[in-house]
C-alpha positions in Angstrom: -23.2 36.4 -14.4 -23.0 38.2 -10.6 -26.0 39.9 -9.4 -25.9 44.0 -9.6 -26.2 45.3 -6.3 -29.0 48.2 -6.5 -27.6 51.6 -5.6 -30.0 53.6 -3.2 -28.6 56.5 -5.1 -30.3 55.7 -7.8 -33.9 55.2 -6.6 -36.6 56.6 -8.4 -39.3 56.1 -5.4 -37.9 54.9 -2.7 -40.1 53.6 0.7 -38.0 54.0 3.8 -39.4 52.6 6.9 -37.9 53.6 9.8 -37.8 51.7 13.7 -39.3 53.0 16.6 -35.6 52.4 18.6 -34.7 54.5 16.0 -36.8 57.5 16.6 -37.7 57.2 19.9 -35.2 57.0 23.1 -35.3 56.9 26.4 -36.1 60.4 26.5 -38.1 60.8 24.0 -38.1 62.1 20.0 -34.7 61.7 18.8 -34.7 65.3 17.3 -31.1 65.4 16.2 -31.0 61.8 14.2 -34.9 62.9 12.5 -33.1 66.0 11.6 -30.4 63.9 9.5 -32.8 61.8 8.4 -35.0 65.0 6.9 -32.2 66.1 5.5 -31.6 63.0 3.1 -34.6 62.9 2.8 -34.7 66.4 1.1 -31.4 65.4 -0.6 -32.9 62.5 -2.6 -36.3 64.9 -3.4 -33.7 67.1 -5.2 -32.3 64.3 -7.4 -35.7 63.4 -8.6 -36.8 60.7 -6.3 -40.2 60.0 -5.2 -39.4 59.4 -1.2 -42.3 57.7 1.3 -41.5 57.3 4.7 -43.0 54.7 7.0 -42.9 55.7 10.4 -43.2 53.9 13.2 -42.8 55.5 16.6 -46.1 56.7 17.7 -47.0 54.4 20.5 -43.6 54.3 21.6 -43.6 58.3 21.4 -47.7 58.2 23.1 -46.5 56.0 26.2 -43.5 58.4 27.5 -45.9 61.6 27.1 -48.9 59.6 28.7 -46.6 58.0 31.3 -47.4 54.6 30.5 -44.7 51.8 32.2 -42.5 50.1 30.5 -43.2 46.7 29.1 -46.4 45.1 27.4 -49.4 47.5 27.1 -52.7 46.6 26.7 -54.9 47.2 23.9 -56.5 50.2 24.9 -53.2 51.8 26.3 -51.7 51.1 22.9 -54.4 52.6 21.3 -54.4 55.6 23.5 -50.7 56.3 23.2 -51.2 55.7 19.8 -54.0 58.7 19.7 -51.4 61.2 21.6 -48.0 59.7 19.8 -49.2 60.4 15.8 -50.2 63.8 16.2 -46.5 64.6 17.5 -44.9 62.2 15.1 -46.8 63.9 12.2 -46.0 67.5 13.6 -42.1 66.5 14.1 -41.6 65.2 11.0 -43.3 68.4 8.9 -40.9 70.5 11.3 -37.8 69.3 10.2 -38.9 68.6 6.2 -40.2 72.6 5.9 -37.0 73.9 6.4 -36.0 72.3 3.2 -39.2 73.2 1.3 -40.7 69.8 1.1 -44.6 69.8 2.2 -45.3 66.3 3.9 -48.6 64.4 4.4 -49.8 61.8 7.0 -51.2 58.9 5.8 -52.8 56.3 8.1 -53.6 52.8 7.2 -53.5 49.1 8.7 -52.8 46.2 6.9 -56.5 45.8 5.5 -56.5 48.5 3.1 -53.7 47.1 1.3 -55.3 43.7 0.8 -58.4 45.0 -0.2 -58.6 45.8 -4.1 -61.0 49.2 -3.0 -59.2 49.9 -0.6 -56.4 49.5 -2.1 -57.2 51.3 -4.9 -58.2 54.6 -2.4 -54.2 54.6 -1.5 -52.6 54.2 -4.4 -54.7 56.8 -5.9 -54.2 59.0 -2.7 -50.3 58.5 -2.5 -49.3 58.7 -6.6 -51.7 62.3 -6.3 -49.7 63.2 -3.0 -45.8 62.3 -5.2 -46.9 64.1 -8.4 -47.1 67.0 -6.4 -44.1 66.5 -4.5 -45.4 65.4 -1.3 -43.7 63.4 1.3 -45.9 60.9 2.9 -45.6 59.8 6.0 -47.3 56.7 6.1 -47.9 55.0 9.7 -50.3 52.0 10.8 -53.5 53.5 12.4 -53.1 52.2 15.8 -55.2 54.3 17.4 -58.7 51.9 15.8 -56.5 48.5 15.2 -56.9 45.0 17.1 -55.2 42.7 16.0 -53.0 44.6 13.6 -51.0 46.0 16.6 -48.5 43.0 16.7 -45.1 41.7 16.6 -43.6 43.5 13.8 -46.4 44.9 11.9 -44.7 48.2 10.1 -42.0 46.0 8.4 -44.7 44.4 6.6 -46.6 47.1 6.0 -44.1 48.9 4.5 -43.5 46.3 1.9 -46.9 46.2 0.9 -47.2 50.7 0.5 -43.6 49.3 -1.4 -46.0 47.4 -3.8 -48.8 49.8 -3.5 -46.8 53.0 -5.1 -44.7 51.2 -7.4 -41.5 51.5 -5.4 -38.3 50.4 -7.5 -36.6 50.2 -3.4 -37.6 49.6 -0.1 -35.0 50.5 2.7 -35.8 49.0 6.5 -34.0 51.1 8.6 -33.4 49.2 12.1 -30.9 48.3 14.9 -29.1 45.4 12.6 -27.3 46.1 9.6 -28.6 43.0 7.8 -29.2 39.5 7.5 -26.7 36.9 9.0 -26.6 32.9 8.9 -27.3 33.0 12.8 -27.9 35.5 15.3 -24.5 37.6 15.4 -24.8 38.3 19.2 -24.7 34.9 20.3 -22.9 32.6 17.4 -19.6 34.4 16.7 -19.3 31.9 13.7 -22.2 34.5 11.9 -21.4 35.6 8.6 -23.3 38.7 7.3 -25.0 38.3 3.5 -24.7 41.5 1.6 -26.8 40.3 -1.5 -29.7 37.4 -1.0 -30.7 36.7 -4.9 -33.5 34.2 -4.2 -35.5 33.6 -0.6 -34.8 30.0 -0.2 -36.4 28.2 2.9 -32.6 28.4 4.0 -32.9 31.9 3.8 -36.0 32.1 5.8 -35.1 30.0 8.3 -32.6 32.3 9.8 -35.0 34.9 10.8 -34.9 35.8 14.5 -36.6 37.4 17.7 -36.6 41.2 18.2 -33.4 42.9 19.7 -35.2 46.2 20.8 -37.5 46.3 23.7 -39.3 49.2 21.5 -38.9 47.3 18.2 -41.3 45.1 17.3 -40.2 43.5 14.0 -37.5 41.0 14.4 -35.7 39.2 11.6 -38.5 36.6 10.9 -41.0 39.6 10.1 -38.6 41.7 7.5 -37.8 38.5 5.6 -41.8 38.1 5.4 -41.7 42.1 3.6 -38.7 41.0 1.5 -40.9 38.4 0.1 -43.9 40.6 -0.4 -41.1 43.1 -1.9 -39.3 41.1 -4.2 -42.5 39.5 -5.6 -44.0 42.8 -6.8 -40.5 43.7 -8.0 -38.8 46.2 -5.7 -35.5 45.7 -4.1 -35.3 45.8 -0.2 -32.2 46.5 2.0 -32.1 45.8 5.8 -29.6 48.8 7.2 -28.7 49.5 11.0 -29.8 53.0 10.9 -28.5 55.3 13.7 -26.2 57.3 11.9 -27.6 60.7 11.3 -27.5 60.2 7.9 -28.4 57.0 7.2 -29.5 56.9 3.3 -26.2 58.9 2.7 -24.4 56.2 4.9 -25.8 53.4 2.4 -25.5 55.4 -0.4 -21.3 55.2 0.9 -21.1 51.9 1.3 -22.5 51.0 4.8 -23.1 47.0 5.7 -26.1 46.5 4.2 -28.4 43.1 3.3 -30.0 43.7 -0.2 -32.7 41.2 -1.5 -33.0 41.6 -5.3 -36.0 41.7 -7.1 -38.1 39.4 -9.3 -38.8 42.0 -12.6 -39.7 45.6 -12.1 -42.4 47.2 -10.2 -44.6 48.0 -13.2 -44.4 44.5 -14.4 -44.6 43.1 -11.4 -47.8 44.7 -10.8 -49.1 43.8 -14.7 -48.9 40.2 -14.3 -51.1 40.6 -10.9 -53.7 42.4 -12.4 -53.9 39.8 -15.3 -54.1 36.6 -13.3 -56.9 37.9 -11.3 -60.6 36.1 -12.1 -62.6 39.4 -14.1 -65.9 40.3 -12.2 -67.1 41.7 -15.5 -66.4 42.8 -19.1 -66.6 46.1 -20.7 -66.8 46.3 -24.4 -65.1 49.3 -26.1 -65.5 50.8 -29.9 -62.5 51.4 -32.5 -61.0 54.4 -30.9 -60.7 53.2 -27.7 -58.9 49.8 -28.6 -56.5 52.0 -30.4 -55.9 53.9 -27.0 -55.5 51.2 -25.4 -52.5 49.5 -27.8 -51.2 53.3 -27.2 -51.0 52.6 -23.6 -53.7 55.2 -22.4 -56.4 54.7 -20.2 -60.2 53.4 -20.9 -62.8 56.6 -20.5 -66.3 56.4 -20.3 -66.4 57.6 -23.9 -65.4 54.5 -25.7 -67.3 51.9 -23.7 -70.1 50.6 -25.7 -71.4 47.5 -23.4 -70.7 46.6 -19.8 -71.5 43.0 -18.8 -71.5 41.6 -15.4 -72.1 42.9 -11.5 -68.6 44.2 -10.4 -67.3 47.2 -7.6 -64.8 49.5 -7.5 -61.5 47.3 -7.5 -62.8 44.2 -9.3 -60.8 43.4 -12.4 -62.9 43.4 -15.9 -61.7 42.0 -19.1 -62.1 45.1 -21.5 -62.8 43.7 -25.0 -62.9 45.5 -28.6 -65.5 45.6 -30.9 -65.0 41.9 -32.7 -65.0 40.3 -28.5 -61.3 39.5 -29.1 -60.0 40.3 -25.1 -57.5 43.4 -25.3 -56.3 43.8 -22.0 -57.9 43.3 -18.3 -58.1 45.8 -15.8 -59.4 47.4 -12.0 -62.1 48.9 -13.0 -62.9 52.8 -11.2 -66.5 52.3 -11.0 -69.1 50.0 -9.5 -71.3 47.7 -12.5 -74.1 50.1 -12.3 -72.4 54.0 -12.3 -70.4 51.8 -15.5 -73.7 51.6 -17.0 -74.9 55.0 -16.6 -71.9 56.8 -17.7 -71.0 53.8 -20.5 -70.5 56.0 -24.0 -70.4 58.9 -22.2 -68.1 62.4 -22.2 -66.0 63.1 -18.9 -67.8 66.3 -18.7 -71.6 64.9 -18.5 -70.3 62.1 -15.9 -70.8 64.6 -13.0 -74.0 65.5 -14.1 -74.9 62.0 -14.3 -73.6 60.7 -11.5 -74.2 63.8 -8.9 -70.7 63.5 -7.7 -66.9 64.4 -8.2 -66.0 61.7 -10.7 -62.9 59.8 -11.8 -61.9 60.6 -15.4 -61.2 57.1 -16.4 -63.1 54.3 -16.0 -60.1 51.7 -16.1 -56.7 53.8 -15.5 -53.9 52.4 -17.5 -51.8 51.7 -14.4 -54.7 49.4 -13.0 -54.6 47.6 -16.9 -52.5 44.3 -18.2 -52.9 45.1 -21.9 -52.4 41.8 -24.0 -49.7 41.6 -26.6 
């Protein structure tokens, strides 16, 4: 049986990451093709779609107001243009999104605080809080305090991995090529474009290539390397040349696109993760609580009745019932030792206990792999 081709029309959150050739040109923001841009962008918030944007563009952006020449920066001149270049990125893009009623948010991260469970944990929390209100993040790498994560490509990756992070069903990389060909179009005429790639061979991957953009920094090679972070945690990606105006309506038409399909769906994905992690710790919960849990809710305080082992915020924890038998395993919310205080305990004495704003559930069923 053929593949099905995923519609961007249908996305229920969709991560768009967009170039900085895109955004920036020779003279600066490209106002009128962000303006488009908003404009779907406000368009698939009033079908119901959770929307992220990935955005890079700010050192590009920083080194045209600073005056900066042309060609390789150093670190410090990235990091400086970088400084100057978000703070007009973030103010352009909640300029044009206003106008259409949707309140946008900056979020800045670098590669690190999606690889790290605690981390990792902070954002997801951050950015499903931000979409349940009906925020537009605007998600870009913090550039202005990273080393080595300012290199070759670095947004195309990143965006994969918020992808993963937020439970995206699509990821759309919006560049100067309108997908992925057998060889580099531009010098072997012989190229042939693939709309659907159903599996990343080592074929596949060995047709990555070198940038094509003197402002880009991703080539080929690094948006096959977020495909495979994609796919794995089950959401589709699309490579699409985007300087139409409109360029999720274009797709949504029928524009040339590459679409890598994905392996299962987001949720499930991001289940079998949790459960092949090595647990940090147990937590042993009474009758009510495993009931909650084979109901799919989330572990409180309330029902825990032992916790066992030295664990941090972002460790998984096998979370037992009352006979031992292993229910499900989870990240827990809480370090080991706030677990202990607050173990048995109502959401409304945790505060008091823990002489802090607190976190209603101590495993959240999102972060939980219950077995079946």
């Amino acid at each position: 049986m053929a593949a099905v081709t995923p519609q961007i029309a249908g996305a229920r959150r969709l991560v768009v990451k967009i170039g900085s050739a895109l955004l920036v040109g020779a003279e600066g923001l490209r106002a009128d093709w962000l303006r488009g841009l908003c404009e779907d962008v406000a368009l698939w918030r009033q079908r119901g779609a959770d929307v992220v944007l990935v955005s890079s563009g700010s050192i590009a952006l920083g080194r045209r107001v600073l005056g900066l020449p042309s060609g390789a920066l150093t670190l410090e001149q990235s990091q400086a243009a970088a400084a100057v270049g978000q703070i007009r990125l973030a103010r352009a893009y909640e300029e044009m999104l206003a106008p259409h009623g949707v309140t946008t948010a900056q979020i800045l991260v670098t590669l690190e605080d999606t690889e790290n469970r605690r981390r990792y944990l902070n954002s997801r929390a951050t950015m499903e809080t931000l979409l349940g209100l009906g925020v537009v993040p605007i998600v870009n790498e913090n550039d202005t305090v990273a080393t080595d994560e300012i290199r070759y490509g670095d947004n195309d990756r990143l965006a994969a991995q918020i992808a993963v992070t937020c439970g995206a069903d699509q990821l759309l990389l919006l560049s100067d090529v309108d997908g992925l060909y057998t060889a580099n179009p531009k010098t072997d005429p012989s190229a042939r474009h693939l709309p659907v790639v159903e599996a990343l061979t080592p074929e596949i991957e060995a047709m990555g290539g070198d940038p094509i953009s003197g402002l880009s920094k991703g080539g080929m090679k690094t948006k096959l390397m977020a495909a495979r972070t994609a796919v794995s945690g089950g959401c589709a990606m699309a490579i699409a040349e985007g300087s139409v105006l409109r360029p999720l309506s274009a797709v949504a038409d029928g524009a040339r696109v590459t679409w890598f399909l994905p392996e299962g769906d987001p949720q499930a994905s991001r289940k079998r993760w949790i459960a092949a992690m090595k647990p940090r710790g147990e937590l042993t919960v009474d009758e009510g609580a495993a009931r909650a849990l084979a109901d799919g809710r989330s572990l409180l305080p309330a029902g825990v009745r032992q916790v066992t082992g030295v664990f941090h915020r972002g460790d998984p924890v096998v979370i037992r019932g009352p006979s031992g038998a292993a229910l499900a395993q989870g990240l827990a919310r809480y370090d080991s030792t706030d677990a202990v205080r607050i173990a048995g305990k109502r959401s409304d004495e945790i505060a008091a206990i823990l002489g802090e704003q607190v976190r209603a559930a101590l495993v959240h069923r999102d972060d939980m792999a219950v077995n079946r």
